[in-house]
C-alpha angles and dihedrals in degrees: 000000000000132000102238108150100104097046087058089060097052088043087062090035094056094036090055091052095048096057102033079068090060128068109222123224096012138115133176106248088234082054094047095043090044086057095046100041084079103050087044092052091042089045086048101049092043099050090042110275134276099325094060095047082047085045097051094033099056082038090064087036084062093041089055090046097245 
């Protein structure tokens, strides 16, 4: 059988390094608006365009008496 023990330790080594680099769970606001721009044009031009997203937004803003 082979000898891995020291393998293992680099492999850690190297992993800890690597995500100590990243910060998890967070995005800079001009990333997060750049990967959402696509899905809200394709979600407009699919559902009809600005007036239906004002139509249905001042129609919940009635229903919740504002």
């Amino acid at each position: 059988m082979a000898y891995t023990a020291p393998r293992t330790g680099i492999r850690t080594r190297e992993r800890r390094a690597f995500t100590a680099d990243r910060r998890v769970g967070r995005r800079h606001p001009l990333v997060a608006t750049a990967m959402v721009l696509p899905l809200a044009a394709l979600l407009v031009y699919a559902f009809g365009g600005w007036e239906a997203v004002v139509t249905q937004a001042s129609s919940v803003g009635v229903m919740l008496g504002r």
